[in-house]
PAZALO-17633 format. One record per residue (C-alpha): residue in one letter; x, y, z. Coordinates in steps of 0.05 Angstrom, whole numbers, padded with zeros to 5 digits. Layout:
+------+--------+--------+--------+
: code :     px :     py :     pz :
+------+--------+--------+--------+
:    A :      X :      Y :      Z :
...
+------+--------+--------+--------+
This chain:
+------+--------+--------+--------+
: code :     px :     py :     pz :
+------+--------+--------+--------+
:    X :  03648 :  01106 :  02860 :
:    X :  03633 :  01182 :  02861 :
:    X :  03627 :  01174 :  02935 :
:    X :  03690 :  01137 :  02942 :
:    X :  03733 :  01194 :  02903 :
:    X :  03705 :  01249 :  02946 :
:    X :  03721 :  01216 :  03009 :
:    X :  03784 :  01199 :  02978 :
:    X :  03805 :  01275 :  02963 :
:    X :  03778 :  01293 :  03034 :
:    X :  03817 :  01251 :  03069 :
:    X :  03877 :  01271 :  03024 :
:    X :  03860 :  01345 :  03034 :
:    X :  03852 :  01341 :  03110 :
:    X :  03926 :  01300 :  03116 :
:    X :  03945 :  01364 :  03074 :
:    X :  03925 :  01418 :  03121 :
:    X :  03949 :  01375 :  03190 :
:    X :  04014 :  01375 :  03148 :
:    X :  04016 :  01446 :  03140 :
:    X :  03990 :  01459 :  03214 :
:    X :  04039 :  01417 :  03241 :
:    X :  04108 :  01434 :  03272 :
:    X :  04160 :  01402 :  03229 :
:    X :  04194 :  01335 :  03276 :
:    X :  04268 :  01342 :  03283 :
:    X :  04288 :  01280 :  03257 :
:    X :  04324 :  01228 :  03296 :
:    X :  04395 :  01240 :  03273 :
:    X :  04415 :  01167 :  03305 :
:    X :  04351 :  01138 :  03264 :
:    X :  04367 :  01176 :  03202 :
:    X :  04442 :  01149 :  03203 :
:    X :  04424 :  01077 :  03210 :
:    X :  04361 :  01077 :  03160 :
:    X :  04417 :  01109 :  03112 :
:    X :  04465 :  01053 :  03132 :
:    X :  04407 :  01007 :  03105 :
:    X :  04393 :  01042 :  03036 :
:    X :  04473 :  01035 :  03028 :
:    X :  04466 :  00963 :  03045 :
:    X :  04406 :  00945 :  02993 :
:    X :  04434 :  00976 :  02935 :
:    X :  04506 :  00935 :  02953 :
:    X :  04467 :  00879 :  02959 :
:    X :  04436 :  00893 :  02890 :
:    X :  04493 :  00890 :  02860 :
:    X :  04503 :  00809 :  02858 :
:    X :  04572 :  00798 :  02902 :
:    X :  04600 :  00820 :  02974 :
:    X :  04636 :  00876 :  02983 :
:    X :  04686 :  00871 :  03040 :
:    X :  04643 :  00914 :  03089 :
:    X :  04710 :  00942 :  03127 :
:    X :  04737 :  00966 :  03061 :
:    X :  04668 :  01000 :  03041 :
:    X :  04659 :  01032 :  03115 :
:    X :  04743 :  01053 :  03101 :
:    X :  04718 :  01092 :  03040 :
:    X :  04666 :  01116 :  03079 :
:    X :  04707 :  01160 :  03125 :
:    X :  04765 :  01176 :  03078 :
:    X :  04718 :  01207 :  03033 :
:    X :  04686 :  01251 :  03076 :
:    X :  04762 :  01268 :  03104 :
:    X :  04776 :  01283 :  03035 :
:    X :  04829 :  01224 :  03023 :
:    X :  04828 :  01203 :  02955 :
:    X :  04789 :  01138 :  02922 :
:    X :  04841 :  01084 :  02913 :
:    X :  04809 :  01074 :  02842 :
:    X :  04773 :  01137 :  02792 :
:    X :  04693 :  01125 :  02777 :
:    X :  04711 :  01094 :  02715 :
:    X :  04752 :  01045 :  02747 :
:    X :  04705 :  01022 :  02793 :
:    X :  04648 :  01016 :  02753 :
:    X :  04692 :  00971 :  02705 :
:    X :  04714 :  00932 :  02760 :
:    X :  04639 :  00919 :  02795 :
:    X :  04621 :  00902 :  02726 :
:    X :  04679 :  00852 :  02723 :
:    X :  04665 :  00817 :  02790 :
:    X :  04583 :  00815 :  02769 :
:    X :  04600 :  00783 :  02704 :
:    X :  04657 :  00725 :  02745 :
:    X :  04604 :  00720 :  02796 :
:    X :  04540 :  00712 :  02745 :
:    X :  04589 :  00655 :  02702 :
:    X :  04597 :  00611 :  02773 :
:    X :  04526 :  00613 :  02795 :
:    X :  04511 :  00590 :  02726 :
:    X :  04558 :  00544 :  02721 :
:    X :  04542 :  00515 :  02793 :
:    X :  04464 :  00515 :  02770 :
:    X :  04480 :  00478 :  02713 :
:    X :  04510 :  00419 :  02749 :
:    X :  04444 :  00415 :  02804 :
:    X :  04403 :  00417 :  02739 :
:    X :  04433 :  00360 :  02710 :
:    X :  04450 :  00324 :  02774 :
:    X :  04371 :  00335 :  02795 :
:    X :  04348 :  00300 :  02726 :
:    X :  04407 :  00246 :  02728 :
:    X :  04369 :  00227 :  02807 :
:    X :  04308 :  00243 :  02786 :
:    X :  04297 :  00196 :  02721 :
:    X :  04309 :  00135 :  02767 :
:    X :  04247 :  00159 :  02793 :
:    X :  04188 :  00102 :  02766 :
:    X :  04135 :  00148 :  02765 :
:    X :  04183 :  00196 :  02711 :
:    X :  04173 :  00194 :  02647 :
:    X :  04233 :  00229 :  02604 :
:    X :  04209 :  00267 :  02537 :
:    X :  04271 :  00283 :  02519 :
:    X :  04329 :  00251 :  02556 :
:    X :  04370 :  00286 :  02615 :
:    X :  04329 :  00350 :  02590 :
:    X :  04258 :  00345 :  02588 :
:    X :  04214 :  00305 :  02641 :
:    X :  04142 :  00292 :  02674 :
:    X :  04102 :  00266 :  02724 :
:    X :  04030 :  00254 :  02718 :
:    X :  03996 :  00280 :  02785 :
:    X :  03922 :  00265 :  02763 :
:    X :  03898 :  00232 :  02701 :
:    X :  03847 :  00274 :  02653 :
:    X :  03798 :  00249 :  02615 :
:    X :  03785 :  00313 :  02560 :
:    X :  03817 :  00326 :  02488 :
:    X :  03894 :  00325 :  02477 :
:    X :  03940 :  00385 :  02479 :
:    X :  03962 :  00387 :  02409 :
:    X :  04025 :  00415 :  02370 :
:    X :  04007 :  00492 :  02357 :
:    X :  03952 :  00482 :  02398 :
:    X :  03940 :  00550 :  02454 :
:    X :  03925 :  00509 :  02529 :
:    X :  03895 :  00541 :  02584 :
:    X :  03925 :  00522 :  02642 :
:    X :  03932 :  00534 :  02712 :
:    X :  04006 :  00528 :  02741 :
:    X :  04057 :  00535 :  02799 :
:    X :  04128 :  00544 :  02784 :
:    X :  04188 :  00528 :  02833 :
:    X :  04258 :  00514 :  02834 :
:    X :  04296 :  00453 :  02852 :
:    X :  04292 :  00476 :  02923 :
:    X :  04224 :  00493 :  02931 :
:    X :  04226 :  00570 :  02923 :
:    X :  04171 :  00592 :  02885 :
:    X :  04174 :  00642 :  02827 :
:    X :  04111 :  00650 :  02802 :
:    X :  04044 :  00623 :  02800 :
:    X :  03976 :  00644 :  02750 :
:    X :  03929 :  00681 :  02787 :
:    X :  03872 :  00659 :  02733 :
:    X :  03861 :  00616 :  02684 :
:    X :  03917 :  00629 :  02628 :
:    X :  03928 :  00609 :  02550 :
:    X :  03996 :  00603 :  02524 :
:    X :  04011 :  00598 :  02456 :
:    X :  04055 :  00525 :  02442 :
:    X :  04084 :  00562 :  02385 :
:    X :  04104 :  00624 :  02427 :
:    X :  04134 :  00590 :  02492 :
:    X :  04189 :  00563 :  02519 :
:    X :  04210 :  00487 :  02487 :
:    X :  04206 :  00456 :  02553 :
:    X :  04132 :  00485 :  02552 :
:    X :  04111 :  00467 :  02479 :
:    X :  04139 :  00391 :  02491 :
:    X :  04121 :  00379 :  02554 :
:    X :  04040 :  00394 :  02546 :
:    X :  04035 :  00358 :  02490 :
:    X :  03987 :  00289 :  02508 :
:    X :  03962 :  00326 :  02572 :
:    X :  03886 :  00308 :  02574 :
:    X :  03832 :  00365 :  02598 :
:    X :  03837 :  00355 :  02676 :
:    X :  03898 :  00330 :  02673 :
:    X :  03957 :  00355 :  02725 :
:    X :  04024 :  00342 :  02714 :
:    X :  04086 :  00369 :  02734 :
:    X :  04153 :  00380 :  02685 :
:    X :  04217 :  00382 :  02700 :
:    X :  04258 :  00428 :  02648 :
:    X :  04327 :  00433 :  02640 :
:    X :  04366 :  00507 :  02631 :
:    X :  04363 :  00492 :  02553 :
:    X :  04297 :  00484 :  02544 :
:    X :  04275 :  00532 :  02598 :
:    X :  04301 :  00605 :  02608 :
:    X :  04384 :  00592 :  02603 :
:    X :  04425 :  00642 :  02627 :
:    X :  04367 :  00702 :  02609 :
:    X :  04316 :  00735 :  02642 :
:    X :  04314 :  00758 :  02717 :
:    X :  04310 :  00686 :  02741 :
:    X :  04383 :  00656 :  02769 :
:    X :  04422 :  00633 :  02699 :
:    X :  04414 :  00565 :  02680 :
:    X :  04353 :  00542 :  02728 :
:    X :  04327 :  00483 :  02731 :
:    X :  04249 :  00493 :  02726 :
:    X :  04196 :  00451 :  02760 :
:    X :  04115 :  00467 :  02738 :
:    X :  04058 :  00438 :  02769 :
:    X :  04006 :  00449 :  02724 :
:    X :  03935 :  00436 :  02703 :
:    X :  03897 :  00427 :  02642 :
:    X :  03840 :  00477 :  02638 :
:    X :  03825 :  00464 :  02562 :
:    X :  03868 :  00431 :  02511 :
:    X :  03858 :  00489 :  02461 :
:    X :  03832 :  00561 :  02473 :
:    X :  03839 :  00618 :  02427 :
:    X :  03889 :  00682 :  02447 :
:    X :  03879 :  00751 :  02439 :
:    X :  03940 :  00787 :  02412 :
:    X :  03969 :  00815 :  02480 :
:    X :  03980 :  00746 :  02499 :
:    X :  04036 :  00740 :  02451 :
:    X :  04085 :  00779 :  02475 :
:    X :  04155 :  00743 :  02471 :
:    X :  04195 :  00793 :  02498 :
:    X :  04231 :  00768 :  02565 :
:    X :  04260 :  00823 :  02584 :
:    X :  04191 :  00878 :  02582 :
:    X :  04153 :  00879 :  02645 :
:    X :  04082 :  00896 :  02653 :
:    X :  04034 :  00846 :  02641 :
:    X :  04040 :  00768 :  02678 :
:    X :  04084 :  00723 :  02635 :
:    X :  04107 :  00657 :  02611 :
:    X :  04110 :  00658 :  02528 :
:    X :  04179 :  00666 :  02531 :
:    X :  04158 :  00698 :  02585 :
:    X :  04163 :  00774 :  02603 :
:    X :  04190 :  00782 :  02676 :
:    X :  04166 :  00824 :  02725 :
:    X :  04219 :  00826 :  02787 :
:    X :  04164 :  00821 :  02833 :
:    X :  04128 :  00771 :  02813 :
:    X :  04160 :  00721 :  02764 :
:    X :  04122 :  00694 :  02716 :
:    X :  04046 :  00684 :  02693 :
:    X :  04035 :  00637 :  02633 :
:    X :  04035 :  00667 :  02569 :
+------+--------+--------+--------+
């Protein structure tokens, strides 16, 4: 390791001195304009609606000719806040109705068993053969979640316990019964999943694939956390969400 760091602070000291040896590049002003075209367009696309892209490259040019804004700062802000919060309502709204749509199709299904109906449903992949998961019991499982489409959102990277007493309902309902080696996958609807928080679409209909590891196995206290909106460590209790990878189990 001491070996490693040295090499490491070479290496960094020796792209310091070509740096300083170096003739500074003109930049590509054609480059520079276009790659600042794309930083514009990422943070507009952050935003959760589209702009009208001949409007925005209007403002563009009559700011730098020093016409005046058509609205003040405040004004905009207020009104991008507006349009996020009409936009966020439809795709929740719209979700909504493929969640309950999917579970209305999917309950026809033979192989579906409903634990609660039109809101809570499995599928046993693989029968187990171990102990029971509990109520208040702390399962360590293995899992894969996805929406309705396929899309993946997040997937354990381990072996993880989750508290039945600390998740989600659709979590703490549907393990129950699972034996050890058992996989199953749920199907959870928007009110017994995540809803309308968190950093996943509002009102998602959640599909896990998981496995039973072992019926019951004992937490330590960071695995707790029920916070959905902290980022950090690898989720699923309620869960925390990291943007970049959504969730882990706990």
């Amino acid at each position: 390791m001491k070996k490693m760091l040295i090499s490491l602070f070479s290496l960094a000291a020796s792209i310091s001195l070509l740096a300083e040896e170096a003739e500074p590049e003109k930049p590509d002003l054609a480059k520079l304009s276009e790659a600042f075209g794309h930083m514009i367009g990422q943070n507009l696309d952050s935003l959760g609606f589209d702009f009208d892209m001949n409007q925005v490259l209007k403002g563009l040019k009559d700011s730098i000719a020093g016409i005046d804004s058509p609205l003040s700062e405040s004004e905009t802000v207020s009104a991008i806040t507006a349009m996020q919060e009409e936009e966020f309502q439809h795709q929740s709204d719209k979700n909504l109705v493929e969640a309950e749509d999917f579970l209305a199709t999917n309950a026809q299904n033979k192989d579906v068993i409903e634990v609660e109906e039109q809101k809570l449903q499995y599928k046993v992949l693989e029968d187990g053969t171990g102990a029971e998961v509990q109520p208040h019991f702390s399962p360590l499982i293995r899992y894969t979640g996805r929406f309705i489409d396929g899309k993946e959102f997040g997937a354990s990277q381990e072996d993880e316990a989750i508290s039945l007493d600390e998740t989600i309902p659709g979590f703490s309902k549907g393990l129950l019964g699972m034996k050890e080696g058992e996989k199953r996958t749920l199907y959870i609807h928007p009110d017994l999943g995540y809803g309308v928080s968190g950093f996943l679409p509002p009102n998602s209909l959640l599909v896990f694939d998981i496995e039973l590891v072992k019926a019951n196995a004992p937490q330590s206290e960071e695995t707790l956390s029920t916070n959905p909106s902290e980022s950090g460590s690898d989720e699923i209790a309620l869960p925390d969400f990291d943007e970049n990878r959504l969730p882990a189990v706990r």
